[in-house]
TORLUM-526102 format. One record per atom (N, C-alpha, C): residue in one letter; x, z, y. Coordinates in steps of 0.02 Angstrom, whole numbers, padded with zeros to 5 digits, always signed. Example, Ala and Ser with C-alpha at 12.3 -4.5 7.8 and 13.67 -1.06 7.14 Angstrom:
<pts>
a+00660+00390-00284;a+00615+00390-00225;a+00660+00390-00165;s+00642+00354-00112;s+00684+00357-00053;s+00645+00394+00002;
</pts>
This chain:
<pts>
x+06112-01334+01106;x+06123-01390+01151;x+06193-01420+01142;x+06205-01499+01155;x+06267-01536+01148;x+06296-01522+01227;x+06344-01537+01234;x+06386-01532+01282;x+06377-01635+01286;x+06350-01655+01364;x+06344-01717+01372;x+06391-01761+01359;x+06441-01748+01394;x+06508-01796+01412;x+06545-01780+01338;x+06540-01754+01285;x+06570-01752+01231;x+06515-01807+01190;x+06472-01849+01208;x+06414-01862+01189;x+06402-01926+01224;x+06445-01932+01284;x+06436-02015+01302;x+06428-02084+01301;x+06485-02077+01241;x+06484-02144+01223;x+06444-02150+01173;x+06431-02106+01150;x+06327-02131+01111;x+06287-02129+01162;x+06282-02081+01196;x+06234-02097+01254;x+06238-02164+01295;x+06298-02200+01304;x+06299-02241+01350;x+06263-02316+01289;x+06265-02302+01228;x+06219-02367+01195;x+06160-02346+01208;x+06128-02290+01220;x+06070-02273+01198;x+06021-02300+01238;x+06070-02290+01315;x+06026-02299+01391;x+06044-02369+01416;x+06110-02402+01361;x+06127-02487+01405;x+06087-02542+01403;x+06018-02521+01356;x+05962-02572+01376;x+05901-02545+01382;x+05886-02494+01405;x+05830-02450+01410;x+05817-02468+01495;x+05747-02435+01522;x+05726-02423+01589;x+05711-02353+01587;x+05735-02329+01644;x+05758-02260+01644;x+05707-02229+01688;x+05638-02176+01672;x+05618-02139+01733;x+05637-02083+01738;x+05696-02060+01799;x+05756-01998+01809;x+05702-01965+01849;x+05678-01890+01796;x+05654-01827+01842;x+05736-01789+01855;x+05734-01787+01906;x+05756-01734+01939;x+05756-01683+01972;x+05781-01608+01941;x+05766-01536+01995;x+05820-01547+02050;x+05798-01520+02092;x+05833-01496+02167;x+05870-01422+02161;x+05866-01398+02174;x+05892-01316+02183;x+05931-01291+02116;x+05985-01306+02109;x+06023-01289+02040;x+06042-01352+02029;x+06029-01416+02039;x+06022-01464+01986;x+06080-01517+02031;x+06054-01547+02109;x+06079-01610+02128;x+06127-01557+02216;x+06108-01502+02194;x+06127-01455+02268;x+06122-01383+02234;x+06182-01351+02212;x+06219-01264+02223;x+06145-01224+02248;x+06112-01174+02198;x+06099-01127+02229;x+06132-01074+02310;x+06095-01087+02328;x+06116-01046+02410;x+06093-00976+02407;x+06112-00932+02437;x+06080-00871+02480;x+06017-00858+02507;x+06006-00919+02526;x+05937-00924+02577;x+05935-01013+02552;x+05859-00988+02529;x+05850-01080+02535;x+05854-01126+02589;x+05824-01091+02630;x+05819-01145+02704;x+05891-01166+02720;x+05941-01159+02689;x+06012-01174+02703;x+06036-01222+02655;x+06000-01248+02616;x+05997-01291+02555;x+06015-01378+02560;x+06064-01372+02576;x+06073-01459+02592;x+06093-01501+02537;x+06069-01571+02559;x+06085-01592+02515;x+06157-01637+02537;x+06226-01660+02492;x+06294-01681+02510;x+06264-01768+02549;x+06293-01799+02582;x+06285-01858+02596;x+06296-01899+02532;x+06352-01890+02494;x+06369-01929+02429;x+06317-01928+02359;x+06278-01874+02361;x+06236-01871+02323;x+06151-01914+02356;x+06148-01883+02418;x+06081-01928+02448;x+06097-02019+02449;x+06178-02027+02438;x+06210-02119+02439;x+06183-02142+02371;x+06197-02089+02311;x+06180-02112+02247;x+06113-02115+02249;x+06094-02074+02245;x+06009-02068+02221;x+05960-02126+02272;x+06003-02153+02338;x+05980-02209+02367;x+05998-02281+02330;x+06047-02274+02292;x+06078-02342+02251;x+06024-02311+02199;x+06004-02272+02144;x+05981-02276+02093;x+05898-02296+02092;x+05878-02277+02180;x+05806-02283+02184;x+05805-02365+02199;x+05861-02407+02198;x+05855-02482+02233;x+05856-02518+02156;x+05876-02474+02104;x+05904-02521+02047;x+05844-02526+01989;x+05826-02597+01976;x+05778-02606+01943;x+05752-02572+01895;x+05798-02570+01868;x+05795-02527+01811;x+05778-02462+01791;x+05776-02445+01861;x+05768-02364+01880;x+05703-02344+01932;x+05669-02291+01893;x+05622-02242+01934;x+05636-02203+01950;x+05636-02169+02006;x+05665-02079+02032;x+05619-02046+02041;x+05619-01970+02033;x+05571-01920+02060;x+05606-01867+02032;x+05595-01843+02118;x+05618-01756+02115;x+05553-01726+02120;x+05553-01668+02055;x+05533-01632+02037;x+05551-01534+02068;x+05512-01525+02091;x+05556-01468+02111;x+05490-01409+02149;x+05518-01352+02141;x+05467-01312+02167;x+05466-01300+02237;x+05500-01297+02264;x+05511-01312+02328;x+05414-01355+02352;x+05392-01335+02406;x+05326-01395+02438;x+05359-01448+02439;x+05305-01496+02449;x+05298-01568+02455;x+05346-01574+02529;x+05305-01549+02600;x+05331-01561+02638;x+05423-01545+02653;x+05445-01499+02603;x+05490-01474+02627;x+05542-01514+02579;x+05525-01533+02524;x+05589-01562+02479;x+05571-01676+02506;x+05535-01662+02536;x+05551-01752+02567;x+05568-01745+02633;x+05586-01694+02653;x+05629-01687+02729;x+05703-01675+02710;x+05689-01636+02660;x+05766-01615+02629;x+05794-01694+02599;x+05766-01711+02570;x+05813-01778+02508;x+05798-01838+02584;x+05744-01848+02614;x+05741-01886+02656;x+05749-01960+02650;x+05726-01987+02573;x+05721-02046+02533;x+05667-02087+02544;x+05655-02129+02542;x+05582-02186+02561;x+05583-02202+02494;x+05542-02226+02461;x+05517-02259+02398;x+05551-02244+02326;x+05547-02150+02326;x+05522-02122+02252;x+05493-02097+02255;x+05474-02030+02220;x+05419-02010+02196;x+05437-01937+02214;x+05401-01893+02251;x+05416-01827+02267;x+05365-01783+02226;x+05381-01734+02198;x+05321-01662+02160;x+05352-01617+02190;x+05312-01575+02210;x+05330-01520+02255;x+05286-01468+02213;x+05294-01396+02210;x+05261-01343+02186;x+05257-01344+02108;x+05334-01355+02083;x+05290-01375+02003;x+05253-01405+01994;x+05254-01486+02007;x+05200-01528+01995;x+05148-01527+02015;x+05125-01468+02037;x+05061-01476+02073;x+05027-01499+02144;x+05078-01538+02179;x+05065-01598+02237;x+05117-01647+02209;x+05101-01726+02216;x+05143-01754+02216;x+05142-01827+02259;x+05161-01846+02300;x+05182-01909+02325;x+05229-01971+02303;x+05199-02027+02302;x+05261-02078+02292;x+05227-02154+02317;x+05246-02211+02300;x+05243-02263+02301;x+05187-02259+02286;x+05112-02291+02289;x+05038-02304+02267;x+05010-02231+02220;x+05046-02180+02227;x+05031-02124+02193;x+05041-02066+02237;x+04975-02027+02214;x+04958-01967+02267;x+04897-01930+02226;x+04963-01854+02227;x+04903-01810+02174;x+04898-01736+02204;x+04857-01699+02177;x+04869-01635+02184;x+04815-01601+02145;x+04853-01550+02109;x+04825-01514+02052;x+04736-01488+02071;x+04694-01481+02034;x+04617-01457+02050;x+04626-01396+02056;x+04604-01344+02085;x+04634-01296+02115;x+04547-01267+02150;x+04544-01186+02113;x+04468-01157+02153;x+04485-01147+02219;x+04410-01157+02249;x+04417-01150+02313;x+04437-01062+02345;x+04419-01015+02293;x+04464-00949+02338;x+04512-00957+02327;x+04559-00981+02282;x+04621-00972+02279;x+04664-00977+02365;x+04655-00993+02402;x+04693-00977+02475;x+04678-00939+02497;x+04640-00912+02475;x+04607-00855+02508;x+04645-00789+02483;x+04642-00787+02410;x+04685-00740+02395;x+04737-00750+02388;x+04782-00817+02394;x+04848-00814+02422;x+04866-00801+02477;x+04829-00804+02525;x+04844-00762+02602;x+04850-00691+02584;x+04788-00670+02561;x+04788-00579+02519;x+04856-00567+02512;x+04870-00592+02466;x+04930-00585+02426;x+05014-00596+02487;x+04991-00637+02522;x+05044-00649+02553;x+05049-00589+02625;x+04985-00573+02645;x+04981-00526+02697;x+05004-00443+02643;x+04997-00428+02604;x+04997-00359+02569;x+05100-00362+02568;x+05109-00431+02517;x+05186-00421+02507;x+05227-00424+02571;x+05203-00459+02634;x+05241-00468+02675;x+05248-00359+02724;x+05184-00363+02700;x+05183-00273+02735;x+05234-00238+02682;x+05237-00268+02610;x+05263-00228+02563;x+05326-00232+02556;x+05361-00295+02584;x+05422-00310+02573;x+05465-00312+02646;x+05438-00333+02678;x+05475-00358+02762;x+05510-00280+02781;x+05524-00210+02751;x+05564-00187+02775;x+05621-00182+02724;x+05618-00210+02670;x+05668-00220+02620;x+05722-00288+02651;x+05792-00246+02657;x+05838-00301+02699;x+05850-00373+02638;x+05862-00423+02660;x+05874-00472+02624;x+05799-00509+02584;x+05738-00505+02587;x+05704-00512+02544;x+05663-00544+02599;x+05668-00609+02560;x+05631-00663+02607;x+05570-00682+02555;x+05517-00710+02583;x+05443-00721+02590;x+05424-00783+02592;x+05405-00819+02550;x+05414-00925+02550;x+05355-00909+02556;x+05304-00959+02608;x+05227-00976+02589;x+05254-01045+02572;x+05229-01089+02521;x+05234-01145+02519;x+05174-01211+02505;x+05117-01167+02538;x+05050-01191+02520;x+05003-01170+02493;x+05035-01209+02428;x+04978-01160+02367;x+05000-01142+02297;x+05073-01112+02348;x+05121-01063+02273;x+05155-01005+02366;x+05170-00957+02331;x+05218-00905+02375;x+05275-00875+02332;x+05337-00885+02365;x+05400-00849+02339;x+05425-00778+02365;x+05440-00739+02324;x+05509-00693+02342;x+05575-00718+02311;x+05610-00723+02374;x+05685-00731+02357;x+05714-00692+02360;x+05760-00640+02300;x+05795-00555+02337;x+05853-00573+02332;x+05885-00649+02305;x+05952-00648+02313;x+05987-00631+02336;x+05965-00602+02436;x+06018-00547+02460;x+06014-00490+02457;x+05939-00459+02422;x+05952-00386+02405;x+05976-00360+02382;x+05988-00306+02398;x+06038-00255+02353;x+06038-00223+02297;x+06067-00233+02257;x+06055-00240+02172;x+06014-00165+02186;x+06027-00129+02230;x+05979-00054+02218;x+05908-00069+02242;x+05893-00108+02290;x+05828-00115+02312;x+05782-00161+02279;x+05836-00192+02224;x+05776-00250+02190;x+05709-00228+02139;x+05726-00159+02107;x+05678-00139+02095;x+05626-00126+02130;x+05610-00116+02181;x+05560-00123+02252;x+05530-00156+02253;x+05564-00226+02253;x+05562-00285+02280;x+05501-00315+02202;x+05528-00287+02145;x+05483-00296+02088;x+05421-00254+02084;x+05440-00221+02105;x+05374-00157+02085;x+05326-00176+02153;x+05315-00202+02200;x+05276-00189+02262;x+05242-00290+02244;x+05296-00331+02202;x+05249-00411+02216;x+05208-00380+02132;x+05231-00350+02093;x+05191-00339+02027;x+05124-00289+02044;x+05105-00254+02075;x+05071-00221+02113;x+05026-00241+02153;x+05046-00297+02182;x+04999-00352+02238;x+04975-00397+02190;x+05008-00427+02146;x+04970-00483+02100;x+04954-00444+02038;x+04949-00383+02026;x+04904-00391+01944;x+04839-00374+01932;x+04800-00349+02013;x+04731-00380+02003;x+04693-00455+02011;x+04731-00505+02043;x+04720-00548+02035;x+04744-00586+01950;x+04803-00558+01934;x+04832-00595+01868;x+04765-00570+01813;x+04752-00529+01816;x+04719-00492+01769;x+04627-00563+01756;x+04607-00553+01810;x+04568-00608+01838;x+04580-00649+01808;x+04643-00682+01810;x+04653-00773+01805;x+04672-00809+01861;x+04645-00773+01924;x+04654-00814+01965;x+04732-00843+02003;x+04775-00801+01959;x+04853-00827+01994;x+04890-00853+01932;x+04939-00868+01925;x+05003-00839+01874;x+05039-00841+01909;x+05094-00811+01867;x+05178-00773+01908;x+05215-00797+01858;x+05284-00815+01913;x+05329-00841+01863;x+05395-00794+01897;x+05440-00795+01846;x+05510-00771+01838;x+05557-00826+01868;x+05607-00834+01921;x+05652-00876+01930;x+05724-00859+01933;x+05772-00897+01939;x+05789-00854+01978;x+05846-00831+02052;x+05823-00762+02038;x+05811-00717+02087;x+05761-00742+02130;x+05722-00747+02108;x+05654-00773+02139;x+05584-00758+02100;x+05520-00717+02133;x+05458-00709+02084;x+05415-00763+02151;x+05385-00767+02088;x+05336-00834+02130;x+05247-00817+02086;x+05200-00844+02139;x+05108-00838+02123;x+05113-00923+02132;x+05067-00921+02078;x+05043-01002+02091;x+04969-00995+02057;x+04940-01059+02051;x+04848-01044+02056;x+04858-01039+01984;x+04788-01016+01944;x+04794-01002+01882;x+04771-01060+01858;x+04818-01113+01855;x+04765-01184+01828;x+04830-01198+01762;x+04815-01230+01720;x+04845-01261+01660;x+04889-01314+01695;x+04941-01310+01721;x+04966-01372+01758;x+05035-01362+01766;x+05101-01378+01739;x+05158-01356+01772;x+05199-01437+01758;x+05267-01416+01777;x+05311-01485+01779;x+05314-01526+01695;x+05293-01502+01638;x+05285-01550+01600;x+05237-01583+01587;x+05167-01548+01646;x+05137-01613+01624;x+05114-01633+01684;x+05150-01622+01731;x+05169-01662+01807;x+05223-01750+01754;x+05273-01715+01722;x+05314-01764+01702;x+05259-01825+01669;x+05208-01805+01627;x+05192-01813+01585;x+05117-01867+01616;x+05101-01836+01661;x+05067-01891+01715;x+05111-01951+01743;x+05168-01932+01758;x+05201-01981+01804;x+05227-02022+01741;x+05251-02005+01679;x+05261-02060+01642;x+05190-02099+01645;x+05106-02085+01609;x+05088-02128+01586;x+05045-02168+01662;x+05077-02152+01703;x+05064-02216+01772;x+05121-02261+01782;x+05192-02254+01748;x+05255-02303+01729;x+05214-02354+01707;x+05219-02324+01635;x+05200-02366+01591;x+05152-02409+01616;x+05087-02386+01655;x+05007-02442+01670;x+05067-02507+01703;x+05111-02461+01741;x+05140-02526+01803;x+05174-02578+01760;x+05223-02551+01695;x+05231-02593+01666;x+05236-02584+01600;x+05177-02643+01588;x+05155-02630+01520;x+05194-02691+01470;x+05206-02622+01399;x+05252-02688+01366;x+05317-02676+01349;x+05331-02618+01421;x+05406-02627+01425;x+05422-02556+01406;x+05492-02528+01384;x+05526-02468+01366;x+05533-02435+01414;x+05527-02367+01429;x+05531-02335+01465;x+05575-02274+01433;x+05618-02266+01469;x+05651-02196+01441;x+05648-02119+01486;x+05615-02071+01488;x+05608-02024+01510;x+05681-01982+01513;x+05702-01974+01561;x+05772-01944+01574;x+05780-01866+01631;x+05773-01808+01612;x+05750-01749+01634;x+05811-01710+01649;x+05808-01682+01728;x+05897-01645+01729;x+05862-01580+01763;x+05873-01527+01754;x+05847-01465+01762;x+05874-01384+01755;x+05879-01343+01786;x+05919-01277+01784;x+05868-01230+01763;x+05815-01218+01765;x+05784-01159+01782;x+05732-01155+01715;x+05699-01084+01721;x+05649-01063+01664;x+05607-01118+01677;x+05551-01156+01751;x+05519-01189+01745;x+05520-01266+01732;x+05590-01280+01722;x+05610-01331+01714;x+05591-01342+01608;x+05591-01296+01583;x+05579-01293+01515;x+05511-01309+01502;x+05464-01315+01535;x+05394-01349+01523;x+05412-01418+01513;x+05444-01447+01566;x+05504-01525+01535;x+05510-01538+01483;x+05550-01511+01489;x+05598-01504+01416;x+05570-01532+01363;x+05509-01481+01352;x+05456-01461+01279;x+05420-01527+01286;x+05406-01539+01332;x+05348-01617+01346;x+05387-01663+01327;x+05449-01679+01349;x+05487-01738+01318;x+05545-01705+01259;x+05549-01676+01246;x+05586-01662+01157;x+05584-01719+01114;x+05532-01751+01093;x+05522-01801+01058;x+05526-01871+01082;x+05530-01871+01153;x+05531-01939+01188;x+05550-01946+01239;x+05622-01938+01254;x+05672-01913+01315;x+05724-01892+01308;x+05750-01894+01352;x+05840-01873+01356;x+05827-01816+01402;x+05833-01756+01391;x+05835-01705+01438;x+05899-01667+01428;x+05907-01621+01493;x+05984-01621+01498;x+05974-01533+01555;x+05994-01489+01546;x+05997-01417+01550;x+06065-01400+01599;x+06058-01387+01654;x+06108-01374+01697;x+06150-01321+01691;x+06195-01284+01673;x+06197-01233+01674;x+06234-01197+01610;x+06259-01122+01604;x+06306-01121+01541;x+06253-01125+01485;x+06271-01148+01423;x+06249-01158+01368;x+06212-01096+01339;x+06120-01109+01335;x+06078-01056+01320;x+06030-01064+01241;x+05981-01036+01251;x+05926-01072+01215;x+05896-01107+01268;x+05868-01171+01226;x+05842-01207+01292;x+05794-01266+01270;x+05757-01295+01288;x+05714-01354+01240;x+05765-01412+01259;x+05831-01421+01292;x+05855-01475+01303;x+05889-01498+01268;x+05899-01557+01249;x+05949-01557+01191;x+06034-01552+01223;x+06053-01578+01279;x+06113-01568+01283;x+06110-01527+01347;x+06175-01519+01377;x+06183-01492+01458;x+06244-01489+01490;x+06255-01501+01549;x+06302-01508+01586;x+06331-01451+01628;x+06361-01410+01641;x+06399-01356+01655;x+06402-01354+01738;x+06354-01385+01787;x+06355-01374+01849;x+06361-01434+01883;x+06323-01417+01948;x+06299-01485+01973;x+06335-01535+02001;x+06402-01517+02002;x+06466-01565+02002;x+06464-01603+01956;x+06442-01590+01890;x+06444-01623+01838;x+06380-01671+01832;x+06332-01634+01868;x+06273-01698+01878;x+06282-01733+01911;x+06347-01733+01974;x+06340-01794+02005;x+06380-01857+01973;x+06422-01808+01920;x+06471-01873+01880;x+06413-01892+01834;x+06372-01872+01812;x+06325-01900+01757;x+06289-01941+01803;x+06267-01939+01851;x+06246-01970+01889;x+06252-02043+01898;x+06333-02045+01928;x+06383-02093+01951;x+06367-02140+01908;x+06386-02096+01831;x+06404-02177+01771;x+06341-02182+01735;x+06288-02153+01763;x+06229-02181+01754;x+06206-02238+01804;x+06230-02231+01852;x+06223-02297+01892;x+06264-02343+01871;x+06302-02345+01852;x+06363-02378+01854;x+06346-02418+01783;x+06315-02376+01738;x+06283-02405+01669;x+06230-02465+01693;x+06188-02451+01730;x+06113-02460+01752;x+06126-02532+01779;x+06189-02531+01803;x+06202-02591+01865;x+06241-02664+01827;x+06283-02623+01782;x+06332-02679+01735;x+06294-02705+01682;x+06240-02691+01672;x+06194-02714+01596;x+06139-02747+01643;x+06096-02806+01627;x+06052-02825+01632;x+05998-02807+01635;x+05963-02808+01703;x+05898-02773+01686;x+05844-02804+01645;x+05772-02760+01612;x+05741-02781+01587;x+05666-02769+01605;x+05651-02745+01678;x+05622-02730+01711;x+05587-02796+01726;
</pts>
């Protein structure tokens, strides 16, 4: 991966006549990992930008983020972009409204699953329990580096007769294990829907796919736009499908800034 801001002033021809659709992650990305999610705010200066970038022609927004539907459009608290909640698999916006096909037991054995871990985990201190619909989290970020093995061995235990099935997958975050339904569906081709409904709206015209992201599930991204996108990796310099990355989310809000600031001084073509 390039280091962005060593990379600007090519970047800034690349995007000064393009139309930009900005996925954006939440949690790592536009707002500091926390302790406890529910403590997860977002800065007023960052909810000011992303309100100037959702007004500017030129520009599409959508946060992308695992976080539910209901809980990340209370959090950003924006009118007219585009919200995905669960890894792409609900999403809300402007004349668009989806949610992944999904068997009908699957709630059924996500309750299972959520009644077994909550008996399995709720006396482990620090180890909180997300239902978020139709995905469930463990967060052990405050456990104690001695109890996290617990905390692994008791959700791997509850989900690997269902994994075995099909009927879940599990993902790695982190400090976070998460069940979601076993369907073929994650954020790149959540991305990958929401581009080709851009494009129907406007046909003709350039669209540039622009992806900012921290996490393992953020790399389904990545891989979907490699060939047709600017994606951008939060975080110290890894392997990663992104081509460049920015060193922390201070730094996304300056990439941010003079991405507006690009967006606003050039002519739109929208």
């Amino acid at each position: 991966m390039k280091n962005l801001f060593r990379h600007w002033d090519n970047l800034k021809k690349e995007l000064s006549d393009k139309n930009i659709m900005l996925f954006l992650d939440f949690d790592g990305t536009l707002v500091p990992i926390v302790e406890n999610p529910s403590k997860a705010l977002i800065p007023e200066e960052i909810k000011g930008l992303l309100k100037g970038l959702s007004k500017n022609r030129r520009c599409r927004l959508a946060i992308i983020t695992g976080r539910g539907l209901r809980d990340i459009k209370k959090r950003v608290g924006l009118k007219n972009i585009i919200y995905s909640g669960n890894h792409g698999l609900e999403i809300k916006g402007p004349k668009i409204g989806f949610e992944a096909p999904i068997s009908p037991d699957y709630k059924a054995i996500l309750r299972q699953i959520k009644n077994e871990l909550k008996e399995r985990v709720s006396p482990i201190r620090g180890a909180l329990l997300e239902d978020k619909g139709l995905s469930l989290s463990i967060h052990y970020r405050l456990v104690s580096n001695k109890q996290i093995p617990f905390v692994k061995t008791a959700f791997y235990k509850v989900t690997a007769p269902h994994l075995r099935l099909g009927k879940i997958k599990t993902e790695i975050g982190k400090k976070v294990l998460e069940v979601r339904p076993g369907v073929e569906w994650d954020k790149g081709k959540a991305v990958l829907w929401l581009l080709s409904r851009q494009e129907s709206t406007f046909p003709g015209k350039s669209i540039l796919p622009l992806y900012i992201g921290d996490d393992v599930t953020d790399e389904a991204a990545f891989e979907a736009l490699k060939n047709n996108g600017l994606t951008i990796f939060v975080g110290s310099p890894k392997k990663s499908h992104a081509k460049y990355y920015l060193n922390n989310t201070k730094e996304v809000f300056k990439f941010l800034k003079n991405l507006s600031s690009l967006l606003s001084t050039n002519p739109p073509t929208i």
